[in-house]
N, C-alpha and C positions, 0 to 999 in steps of 0.2 A: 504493500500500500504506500508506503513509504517513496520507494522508489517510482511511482506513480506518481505520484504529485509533484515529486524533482521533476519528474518528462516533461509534466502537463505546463511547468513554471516557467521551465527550460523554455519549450516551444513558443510558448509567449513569447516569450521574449526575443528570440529567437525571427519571429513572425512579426515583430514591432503592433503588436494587436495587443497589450496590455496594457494597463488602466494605471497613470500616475497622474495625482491632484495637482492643477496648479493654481497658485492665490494669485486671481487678478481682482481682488480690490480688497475693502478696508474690509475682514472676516468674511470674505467672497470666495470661494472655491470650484475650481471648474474642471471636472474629468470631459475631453475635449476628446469625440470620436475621430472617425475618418472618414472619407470621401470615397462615397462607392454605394451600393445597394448589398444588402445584406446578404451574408455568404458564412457557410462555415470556417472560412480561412480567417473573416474577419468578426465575427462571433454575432453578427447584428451589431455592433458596437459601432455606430453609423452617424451618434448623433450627440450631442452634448449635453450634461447636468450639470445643477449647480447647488449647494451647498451654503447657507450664509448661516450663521453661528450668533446666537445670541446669548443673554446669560443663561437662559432657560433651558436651552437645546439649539438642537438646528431645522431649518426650515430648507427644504428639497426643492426645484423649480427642475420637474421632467423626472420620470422613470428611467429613461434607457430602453433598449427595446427586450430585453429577457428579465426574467429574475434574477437568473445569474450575475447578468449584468448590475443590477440594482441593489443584490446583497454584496457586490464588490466594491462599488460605488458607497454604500452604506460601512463597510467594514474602513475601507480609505479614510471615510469623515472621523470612526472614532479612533483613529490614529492619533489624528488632529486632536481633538476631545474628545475623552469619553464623556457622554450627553445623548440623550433622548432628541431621535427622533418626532418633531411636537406634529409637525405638517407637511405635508406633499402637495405642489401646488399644479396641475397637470395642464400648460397652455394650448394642448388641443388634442384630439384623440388620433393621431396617427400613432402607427407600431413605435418607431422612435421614441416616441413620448408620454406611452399609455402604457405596453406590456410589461413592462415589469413593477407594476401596481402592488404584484400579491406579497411580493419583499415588503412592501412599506406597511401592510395590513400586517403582516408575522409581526412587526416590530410594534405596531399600535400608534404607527401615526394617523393624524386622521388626513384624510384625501378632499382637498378643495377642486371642483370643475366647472365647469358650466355646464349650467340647466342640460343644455342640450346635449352634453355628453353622456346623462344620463339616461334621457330617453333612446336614448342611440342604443343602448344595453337594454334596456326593458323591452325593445321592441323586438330584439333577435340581431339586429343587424350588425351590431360587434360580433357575436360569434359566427356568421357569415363570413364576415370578412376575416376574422381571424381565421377559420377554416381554410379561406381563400390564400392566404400569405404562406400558412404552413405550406400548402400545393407548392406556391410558386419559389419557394426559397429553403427547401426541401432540409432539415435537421439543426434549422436556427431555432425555431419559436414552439416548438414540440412542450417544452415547460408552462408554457403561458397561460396561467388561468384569469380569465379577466371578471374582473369586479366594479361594482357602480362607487363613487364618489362621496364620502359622507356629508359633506358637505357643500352644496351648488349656489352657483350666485348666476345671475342676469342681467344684472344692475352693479355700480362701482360700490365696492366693501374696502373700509380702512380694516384692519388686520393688527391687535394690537401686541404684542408678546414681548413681556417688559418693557422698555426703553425703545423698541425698534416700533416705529408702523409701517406696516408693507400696506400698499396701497394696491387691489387687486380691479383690472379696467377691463371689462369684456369689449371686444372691438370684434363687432360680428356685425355681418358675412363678413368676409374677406377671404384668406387662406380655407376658413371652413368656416363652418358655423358653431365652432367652438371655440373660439380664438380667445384667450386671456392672456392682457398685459400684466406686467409685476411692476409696480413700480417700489423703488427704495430708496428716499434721499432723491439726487438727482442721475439715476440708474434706472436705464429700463433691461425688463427682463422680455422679450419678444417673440418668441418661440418661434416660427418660422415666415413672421410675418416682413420682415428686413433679413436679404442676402447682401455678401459683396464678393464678387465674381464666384459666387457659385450659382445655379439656372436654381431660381425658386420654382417649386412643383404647384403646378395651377391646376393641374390635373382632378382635383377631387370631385366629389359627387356635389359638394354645396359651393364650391368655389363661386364668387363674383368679386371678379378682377374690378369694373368700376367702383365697386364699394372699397374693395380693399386699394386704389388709390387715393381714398378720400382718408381712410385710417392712417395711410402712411402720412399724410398731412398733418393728422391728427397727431404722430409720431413726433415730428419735426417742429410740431408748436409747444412740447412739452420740454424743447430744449437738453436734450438728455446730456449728460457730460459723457456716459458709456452708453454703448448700448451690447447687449448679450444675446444672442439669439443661439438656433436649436444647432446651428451649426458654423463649424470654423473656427476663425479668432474674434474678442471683442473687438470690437466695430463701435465709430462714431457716427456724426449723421453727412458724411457722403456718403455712407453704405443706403442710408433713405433714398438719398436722391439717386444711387445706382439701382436699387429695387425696382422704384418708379419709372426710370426711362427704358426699362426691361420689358415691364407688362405694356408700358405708354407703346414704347417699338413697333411690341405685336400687336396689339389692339387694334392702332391705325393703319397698320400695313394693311394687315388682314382685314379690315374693312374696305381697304381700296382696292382688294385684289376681288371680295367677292362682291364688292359693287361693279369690278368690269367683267364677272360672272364667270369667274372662275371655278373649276368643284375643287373639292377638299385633295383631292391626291396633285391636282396642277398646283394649289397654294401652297402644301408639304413643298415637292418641288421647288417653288420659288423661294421659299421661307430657309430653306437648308443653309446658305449660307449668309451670315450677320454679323453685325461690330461685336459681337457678345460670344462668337462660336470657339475661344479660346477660355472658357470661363469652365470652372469645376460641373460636373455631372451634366453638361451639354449634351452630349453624347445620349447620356438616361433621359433627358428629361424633356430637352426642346420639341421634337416632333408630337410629343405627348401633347405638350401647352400649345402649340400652333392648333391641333387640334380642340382641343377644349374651348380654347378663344373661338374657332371659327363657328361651334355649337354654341357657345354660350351669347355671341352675338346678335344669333337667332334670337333667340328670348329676349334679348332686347328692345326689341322690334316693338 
């Protein structure tokens, strides 16, 4: 057994897919994934969490995409301090940022979401798609039992835990329709609603890109001195204004191209190469969002 766990440590390491905390602000802690789509070479470990430390315990902003992941992440912080777990703050139900839920229940934090995260779960449709992701990404998320929120908000909640208030901001639609800001001081916590040169995913079921560049406004009038999102490094606000000219790009291309009545696989075609096709997960994710955009601008209509 012994020897087993040297391997498994070894090859971490080994594989640079292992998990070390870095403090990017005043008792702020960030285990910082990598760039790619979940794979067993990379563990799911895709996406970034974050750690802030108060007298009382610590407060979580994102699961990680496994439990595994999340009792690693969990084990990391009490390195740091040992200290309870108080809160998990989950800024929107994608894999990255919801599976590994059932870590932070073991441990008895309680799980803050959005409303709408929860009916997403009462209605079946979590476990659908969970179902769906095990399919597609075959021996990552086999562990993952998903569980509803104890506590939902829909509306802005100050958050008081000792000396600290986290300021909790639902910005929805946008990314989804579970989008919750963090704010802390003059720190936003963003989950994947600000990229900078990585292709933000527009692709979901509730995605509205006009709405979600009215939020990014909404971002950029709160003056943030950091800002932290679900993925990369912290980011200040030209990473706002790279978000923006990203969705802005495609939104009007793509209206121009199917106002000169184009179909969807001549706009793919044209849309292929951009000022942006050097940017992280372009490759995953662009043809995704040209498409999304050219449907969603239907409904527009």
């Amino acid at each position: 057994m012994v020897f087993k766990v040297l391997f498994i440590l070894i090859a971490l390491t080994l594989s640079g897919f292992g998990m070390d905390l870095i403090k990017v602000g005043e008792d702020v802690y960030m285990a910082k994934g990598h760039y790619g789509l979940p794979s067993r070479e990379n563990r799911g470990f895709i996406s970034n969490s974050y750690g802030i430390l108060t007298r009382e315990g610590w407060i979580v902003i994102d699961t990680l995409s496994t439990p595994e992941l999340a009792r690693e992440f969990i084990s990391e912080l009490r390195r740091i301090r040992e200290a309870p777990i108080l809160y998990l703050i989950i800024t929107h139900y994608h894999m990255d940022h919801w599976f590994g839920i059932s870590a932070y229940k073991e441990v008895g934090a309680k799980v803050i979401a959005h409303r709408n995260l929860k009916e997403f779960y009462e209605e079946g449709l979590a476990d659908e798609v969970l179902e769906a992701v095990k399919r597609a990404f075959p021996g990552v998320f086999d562990s993952v039992k998903l569980s509803p929120p104890d506590i939902v908000i829909d509306s802005p909640v100050k958050l008081r835990v000792g000396r600290r208030v986290i300021e909790i901001i639902p910005m929805t639609p946008a990314h989804t329709n579970t989008d919750l800001v963090v704010k802390v001081g003059n720190v936003l916590f963003v989950g994947d609603l600000v990229s900078y040169k990585r292709i933000p995913f527009l692709g979901d079921r509730n995605v509205k890109t006009r709405e979600w560049l009215k939020v990014l406004d909404r971002i950029k009038e709160m003056k943030p001195r950091l800002i932290f999102g679900g993925h990369g490094d912290p980011m200040d606000l030209k990473a706002v204004d790279w978000t923006k000219e990203y969705i802005t790009y495609l939104r009007e291309n793509i209206r121009k191209l199917k106002d000169e009545g184009l179909f969807i696989d001549e706009v793919k075609e044209a849309m292929k190469d951009t000022p942006f096709k050097d940017s992280y997960m372009y490759e995953e994710f662009h043809m995704r969002n040209v498409y999304s955009i050219f449907n969603e601008l239907d409904m527009e209509l």
